[in-house]
C-alpha positions as CSV (number, residue, x, y, z in Angstrom):
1,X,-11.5,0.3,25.7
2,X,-10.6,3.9,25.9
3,X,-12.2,7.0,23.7
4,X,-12.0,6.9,19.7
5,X,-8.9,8.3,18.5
6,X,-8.5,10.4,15.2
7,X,-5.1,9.2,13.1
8,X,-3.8,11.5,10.3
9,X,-2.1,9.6,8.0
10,X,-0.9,10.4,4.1
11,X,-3.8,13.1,4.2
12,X,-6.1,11.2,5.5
13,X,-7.8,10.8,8.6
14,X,-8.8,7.7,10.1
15,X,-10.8,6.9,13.7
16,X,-9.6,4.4,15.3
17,X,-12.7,2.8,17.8
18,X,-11.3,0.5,20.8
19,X,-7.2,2.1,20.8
20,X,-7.0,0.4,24.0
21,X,-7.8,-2.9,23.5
22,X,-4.9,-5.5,23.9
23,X,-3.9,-7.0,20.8
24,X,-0.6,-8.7,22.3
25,X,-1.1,-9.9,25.8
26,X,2.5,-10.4,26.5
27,X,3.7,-6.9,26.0
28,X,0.6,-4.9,26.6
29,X,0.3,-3.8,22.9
30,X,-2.7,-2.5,21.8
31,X,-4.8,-2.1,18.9
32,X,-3.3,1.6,18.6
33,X,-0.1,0.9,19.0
34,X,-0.7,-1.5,15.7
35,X,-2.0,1.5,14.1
36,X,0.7,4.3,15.3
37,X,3.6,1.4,14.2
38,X,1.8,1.3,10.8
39,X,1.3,4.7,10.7
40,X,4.8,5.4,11.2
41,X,5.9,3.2,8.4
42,X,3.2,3.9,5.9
43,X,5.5,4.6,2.9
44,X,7.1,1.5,3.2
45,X,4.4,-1.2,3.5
46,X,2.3,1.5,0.9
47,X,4.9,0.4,-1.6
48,X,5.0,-3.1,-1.3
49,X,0.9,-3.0,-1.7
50,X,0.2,-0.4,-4.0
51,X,-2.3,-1.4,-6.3
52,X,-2.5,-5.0,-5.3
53,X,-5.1,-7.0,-4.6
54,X,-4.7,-7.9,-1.1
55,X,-6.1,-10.4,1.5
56,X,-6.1,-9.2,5.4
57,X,-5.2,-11.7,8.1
58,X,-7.7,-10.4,10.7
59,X,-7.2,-10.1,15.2
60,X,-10.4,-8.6,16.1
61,X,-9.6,-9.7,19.8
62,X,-6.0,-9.3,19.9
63,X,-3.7,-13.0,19.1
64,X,-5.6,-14.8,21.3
65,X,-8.6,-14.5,20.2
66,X,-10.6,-15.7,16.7
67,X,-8.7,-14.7,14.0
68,X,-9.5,-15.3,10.1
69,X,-8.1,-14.2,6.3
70,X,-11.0,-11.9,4.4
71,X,-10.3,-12.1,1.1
72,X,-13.1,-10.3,0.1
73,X,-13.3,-6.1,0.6
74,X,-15.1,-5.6,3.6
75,X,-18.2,-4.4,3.5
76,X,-18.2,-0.5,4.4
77,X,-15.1,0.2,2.7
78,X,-14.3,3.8,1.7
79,X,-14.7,4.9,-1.6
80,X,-11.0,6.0,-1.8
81,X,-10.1,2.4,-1.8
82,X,-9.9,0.8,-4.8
83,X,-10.6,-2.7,-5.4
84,X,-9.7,-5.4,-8.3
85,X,-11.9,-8.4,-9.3
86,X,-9.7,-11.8,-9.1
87,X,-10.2,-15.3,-10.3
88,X,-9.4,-18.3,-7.6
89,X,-8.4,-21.7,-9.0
90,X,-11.2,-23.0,-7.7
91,X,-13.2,-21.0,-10.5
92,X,-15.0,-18.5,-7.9
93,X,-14.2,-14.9,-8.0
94,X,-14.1,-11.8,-5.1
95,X,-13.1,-7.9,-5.0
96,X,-10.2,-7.5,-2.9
97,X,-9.2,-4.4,-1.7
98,X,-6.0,-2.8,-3.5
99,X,-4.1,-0.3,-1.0
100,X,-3.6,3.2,-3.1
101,X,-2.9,5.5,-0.2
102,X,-1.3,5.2,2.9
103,X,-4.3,5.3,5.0
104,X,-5.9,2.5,3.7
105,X,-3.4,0.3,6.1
106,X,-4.0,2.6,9.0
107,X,-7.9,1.9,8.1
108,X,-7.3,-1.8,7.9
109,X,-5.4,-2.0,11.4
110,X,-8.9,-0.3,13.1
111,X,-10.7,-3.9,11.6
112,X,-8.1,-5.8,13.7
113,X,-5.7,-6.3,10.9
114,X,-2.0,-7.7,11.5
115,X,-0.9,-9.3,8.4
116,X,-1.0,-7.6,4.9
117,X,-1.1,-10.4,1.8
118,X,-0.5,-9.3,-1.5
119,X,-0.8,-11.1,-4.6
120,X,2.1,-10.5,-6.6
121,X,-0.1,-8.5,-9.5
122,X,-1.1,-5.3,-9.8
123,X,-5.3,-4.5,-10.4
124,X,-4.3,-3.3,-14.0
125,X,-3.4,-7.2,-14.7
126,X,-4.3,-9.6,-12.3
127,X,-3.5,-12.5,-14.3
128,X,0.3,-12.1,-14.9
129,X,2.7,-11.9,-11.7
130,X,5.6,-8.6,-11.6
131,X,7.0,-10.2,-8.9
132,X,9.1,-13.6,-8.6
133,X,8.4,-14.5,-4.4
134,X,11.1,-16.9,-3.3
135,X,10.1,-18.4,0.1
136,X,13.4,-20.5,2.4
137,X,11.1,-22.0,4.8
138,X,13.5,-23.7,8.1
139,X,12.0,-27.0,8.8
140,X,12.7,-29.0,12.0
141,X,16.1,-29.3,12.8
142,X,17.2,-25.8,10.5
143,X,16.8,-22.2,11.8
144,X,16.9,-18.3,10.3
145,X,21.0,-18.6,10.0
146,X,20.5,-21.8,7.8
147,X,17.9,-20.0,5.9
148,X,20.4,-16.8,5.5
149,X,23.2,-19.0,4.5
150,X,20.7,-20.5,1.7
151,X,19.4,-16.9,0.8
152,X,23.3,-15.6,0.0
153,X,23.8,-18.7,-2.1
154,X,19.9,-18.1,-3.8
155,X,21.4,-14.4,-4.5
156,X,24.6,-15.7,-6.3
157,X,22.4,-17.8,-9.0
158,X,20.0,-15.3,-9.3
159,X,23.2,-13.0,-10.1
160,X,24.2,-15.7,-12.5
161,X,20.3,-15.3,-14.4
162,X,20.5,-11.8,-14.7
163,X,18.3,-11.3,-11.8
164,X,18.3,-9.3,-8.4
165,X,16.4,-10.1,-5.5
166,X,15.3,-8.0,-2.2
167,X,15.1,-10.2,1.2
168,X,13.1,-9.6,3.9
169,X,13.0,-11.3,6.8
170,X,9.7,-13.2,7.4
171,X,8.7,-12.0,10.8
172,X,9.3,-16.0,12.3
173,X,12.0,-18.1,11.4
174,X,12.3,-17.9,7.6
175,X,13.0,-15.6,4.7
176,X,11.8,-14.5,1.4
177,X,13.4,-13.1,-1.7
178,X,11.2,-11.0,-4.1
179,X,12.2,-10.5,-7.7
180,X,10.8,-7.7,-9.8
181,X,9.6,-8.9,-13.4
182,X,7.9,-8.2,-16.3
183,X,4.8,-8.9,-16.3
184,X,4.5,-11.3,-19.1
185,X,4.2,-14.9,-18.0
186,X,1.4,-16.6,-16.0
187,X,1.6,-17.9,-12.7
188,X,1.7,-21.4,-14.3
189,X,5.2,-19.7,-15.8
190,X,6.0,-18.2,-12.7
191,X,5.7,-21.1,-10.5
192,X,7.9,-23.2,-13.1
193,X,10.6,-20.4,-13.1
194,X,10.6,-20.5,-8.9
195,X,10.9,-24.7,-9.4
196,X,13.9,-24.5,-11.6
197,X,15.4,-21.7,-8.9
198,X,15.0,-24.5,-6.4
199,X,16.3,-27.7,-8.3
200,X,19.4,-24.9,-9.3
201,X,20.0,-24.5,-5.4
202,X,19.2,-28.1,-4.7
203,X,22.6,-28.8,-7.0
204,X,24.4,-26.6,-5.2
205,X,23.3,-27.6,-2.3
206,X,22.0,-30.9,-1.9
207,X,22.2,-31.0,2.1
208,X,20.8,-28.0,2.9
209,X,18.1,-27.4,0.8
210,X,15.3,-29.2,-0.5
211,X,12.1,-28.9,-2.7
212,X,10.4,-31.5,-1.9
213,X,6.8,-31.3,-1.5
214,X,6.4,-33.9,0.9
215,X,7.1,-33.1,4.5
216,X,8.5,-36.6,5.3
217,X,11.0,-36.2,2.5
218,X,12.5,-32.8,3.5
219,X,14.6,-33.8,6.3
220,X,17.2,-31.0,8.1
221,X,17.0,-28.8,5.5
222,X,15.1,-25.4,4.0
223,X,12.1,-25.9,1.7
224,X,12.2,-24.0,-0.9
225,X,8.5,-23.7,-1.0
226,X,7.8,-22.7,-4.9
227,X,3.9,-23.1,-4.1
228,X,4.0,-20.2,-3.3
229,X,4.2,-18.4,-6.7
230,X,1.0,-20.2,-7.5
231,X,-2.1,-18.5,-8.5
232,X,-4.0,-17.2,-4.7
233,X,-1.0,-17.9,-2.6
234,X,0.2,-14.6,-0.9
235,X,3.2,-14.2,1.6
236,X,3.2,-11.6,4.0
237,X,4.0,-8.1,2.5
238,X,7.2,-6.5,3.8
239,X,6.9,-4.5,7.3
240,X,3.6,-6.3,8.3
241,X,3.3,-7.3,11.5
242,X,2.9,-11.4,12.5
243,X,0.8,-12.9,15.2
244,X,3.3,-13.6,17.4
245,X,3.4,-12.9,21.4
246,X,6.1,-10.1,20.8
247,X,4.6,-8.3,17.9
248,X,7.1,-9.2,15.5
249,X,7.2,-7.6,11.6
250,X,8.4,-8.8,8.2
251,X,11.5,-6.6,7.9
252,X,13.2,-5.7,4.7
253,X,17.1,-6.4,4.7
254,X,19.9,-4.8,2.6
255,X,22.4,-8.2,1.2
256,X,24.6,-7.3,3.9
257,X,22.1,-7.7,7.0
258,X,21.3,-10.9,5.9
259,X,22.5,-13.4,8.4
260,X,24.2,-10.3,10.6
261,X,20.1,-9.2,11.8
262,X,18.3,-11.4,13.1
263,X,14.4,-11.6,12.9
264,X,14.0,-10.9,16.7
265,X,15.4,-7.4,16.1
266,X,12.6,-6.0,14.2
267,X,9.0,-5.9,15.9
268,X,6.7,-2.8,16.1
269,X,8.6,-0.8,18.9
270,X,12.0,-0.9,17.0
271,X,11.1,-0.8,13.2
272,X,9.7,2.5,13.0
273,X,13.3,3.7,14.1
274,X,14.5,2.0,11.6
275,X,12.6,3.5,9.0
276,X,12.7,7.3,10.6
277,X,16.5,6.4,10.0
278,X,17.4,4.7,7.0
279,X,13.6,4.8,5.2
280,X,12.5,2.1,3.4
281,X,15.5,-0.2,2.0
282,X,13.7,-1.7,-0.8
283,X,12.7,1.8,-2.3
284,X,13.9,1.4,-5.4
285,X,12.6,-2.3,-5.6
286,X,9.9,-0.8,-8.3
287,X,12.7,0.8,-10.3
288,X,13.6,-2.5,-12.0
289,X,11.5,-5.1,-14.1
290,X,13.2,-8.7,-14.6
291,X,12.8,-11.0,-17.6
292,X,11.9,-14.6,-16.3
293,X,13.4,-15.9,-19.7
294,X,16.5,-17.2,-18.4
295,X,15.2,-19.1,-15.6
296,X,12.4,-20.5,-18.2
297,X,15.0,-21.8,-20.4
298,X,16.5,-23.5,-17.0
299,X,13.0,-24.8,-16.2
300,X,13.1,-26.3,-20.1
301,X,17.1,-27.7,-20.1
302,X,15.9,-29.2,-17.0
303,X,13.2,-31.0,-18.5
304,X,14.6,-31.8,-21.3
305,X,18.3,-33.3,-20.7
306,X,16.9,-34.9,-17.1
307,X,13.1,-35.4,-17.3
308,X,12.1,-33.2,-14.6
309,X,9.1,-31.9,-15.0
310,X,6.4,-29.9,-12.9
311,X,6.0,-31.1,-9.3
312,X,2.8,-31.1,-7.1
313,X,0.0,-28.5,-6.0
314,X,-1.3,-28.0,-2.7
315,X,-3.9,-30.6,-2.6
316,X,-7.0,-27.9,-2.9
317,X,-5.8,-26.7,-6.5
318,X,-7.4,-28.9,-9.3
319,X,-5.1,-31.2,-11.2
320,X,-3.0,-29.2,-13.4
321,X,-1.7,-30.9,-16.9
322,X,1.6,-32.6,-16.4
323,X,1.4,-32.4,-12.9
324,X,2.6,-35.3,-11.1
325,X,0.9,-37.6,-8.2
326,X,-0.2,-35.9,-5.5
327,X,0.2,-39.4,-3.3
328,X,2.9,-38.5,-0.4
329,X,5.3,-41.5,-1.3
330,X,4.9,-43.4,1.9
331,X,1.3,-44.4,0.9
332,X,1.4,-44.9,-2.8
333,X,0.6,-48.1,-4.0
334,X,3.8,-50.9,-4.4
335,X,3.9,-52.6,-7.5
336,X,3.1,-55.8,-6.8
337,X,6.1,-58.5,-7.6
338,X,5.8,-60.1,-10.8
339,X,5.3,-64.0,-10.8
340,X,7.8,-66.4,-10.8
């Protein structure tokens, strides 16, 4: 697997054990070509996990081999890296690691790490969101221009709540939007501000998107999938790279790329001259702070004036108050007819 190699990174230096072992078959990409692409874009994905608790999605053996999330801080972490203590709905609790300094991603990357997955908290406050994480999700029959044409539509209402939102592309076929808040609400809040964001685009447009939590009920359209504002649901961190054969990375998009680039334009070889170029293009993403007010006050007009309340959680999640059935509707029971 080749000699050790010694990585400087943001004043740190980091061995890297096995550079020459192929992490993406296809193209001949190796583990140190993971760690040189994440060393060259260290600012960037530094920013969008500073100080957050953060699960890695783990290729020891490359894509093809056994892969897993840790959620917990490995064990021989360095000192340097911080960690924060977070609650699971299931009631059990871990340490994750919280990136401070650019080379805890290089150090990540020598453990076989792809995928970065931040919670949207910082380890100050780990119980109240700063970020409002808006995942278009293509189902069968849809694709990324759908998504786009959904995420310049998502952009408009958010414009009309006195919000902004910063899309990335998602590394496959989908995009997210991530709104900076004020972190004041729980993710029970959040989650109900990212439901009335999708019933507000499902008006607007009723055949092309779609939050329904049942597959069978989507049809051709993009999922809004507001599930994933709830408490241990992460998305991929912008500029992470995604186990697909040609290396792929979540790319972050100014307004006026969205629909223009595609997702196929941005993988390991060609990001980092991107960013030598143009830097990172949600740089001043931290600058702002959002109240969730307005889209609260949707959530509640909504429930009030048309009775729609919360809607399901992912079936591991324990029952939450007001939550509706968790039956998909093709196997809940009939009532039965009433007697003649």
């Amino acid at each position: 697997m080749g000699d050790a190699v010694e990585l400087e990174v943001g004043g740190r230096t980091v061995r890297l054990s096995s550079p020459d072992k192929v992490f993406f078959p296809e193209r001949g990409y190796t583990k140190l070509d993971v760690a040189r692409y994440y060393q060259a874009v260290a600012p960037g994905i530094l920013r969008a996990l500073r100080e957050r608790p953060t699960t890695l999605q783990r290729y020891p053996d490359g894509i093809e081999g056994e892969w897993f999330y840790q959620k917990r801080a490995p064990k021989g972490m360095p000192d340097w890296i911080p960690t924060a203590h977070i609650t699971f709905p299931s009631g059990r609790s871990a340490d994750e690691m919280c990136p401070t300094e650019e080379g805890a991603v290089v150090w990540a990357a020598q453990y076989g790490t792809l995928t970065f997955h931040p919670w949207p908290v910082r380890r100050t406050d780990v119980d109240h969101p700063d970020e409002l994480r808006i995942d278009l999700d293509p189902q069968p029959g849809t694709d990324y221009d759908d998504a786009a044409r959904a995420a310049h539509e998502l952009r408009a209402v958010l414009d009309e709540y006195g919000l902004r939102g910063w899309p990335k592309t998602s590394g496959g076929r989908g995009l997210h939007v991530f709104v900076p808040v004020e972190p004041r609400w729980t993710f029970t809040q959040v989650r109900r501000a990212a439901i009335a964001v999708g019933r507000e685009m499902e008006r607007r447009m009723p055949e092309q998107v779609t939050i329904k939590w049942w597959k069978e009920e989507r049809g051709e359209r993009i999922f809004i999938d507001y599930n994933q504002t709830a408490r241990d649901r992460t998305i991929a961190s912008a500029y992470s790279v995604r186990p697909r054969p040609h290396a792929p990375v979540s790319a972050p998009l100014r307004w006026d790329e969205v629909g223009v680039a595609h997702p196929e334009d941005f993988d390991i070889t060609t990001m980092p001259a991107r960013f030598a170029e143009l830097g990172d293009v949600h740089a001043d993403m931290d600058d702002h702070s959002f109240s969730l007010e307005p889209l609260l006050e949707l959530a509640r007009r909504d429930e009030r004036d048309h009775g729609l309340g919360d809607l399901p959680y992912p079936p591991e999640y324990p029952k939450m108050p007001g939550e509706p059935s968790r039956v998909q509707p093709s196997r809940a029971r009939k009532p039965k007819p009433s007697a003649s």
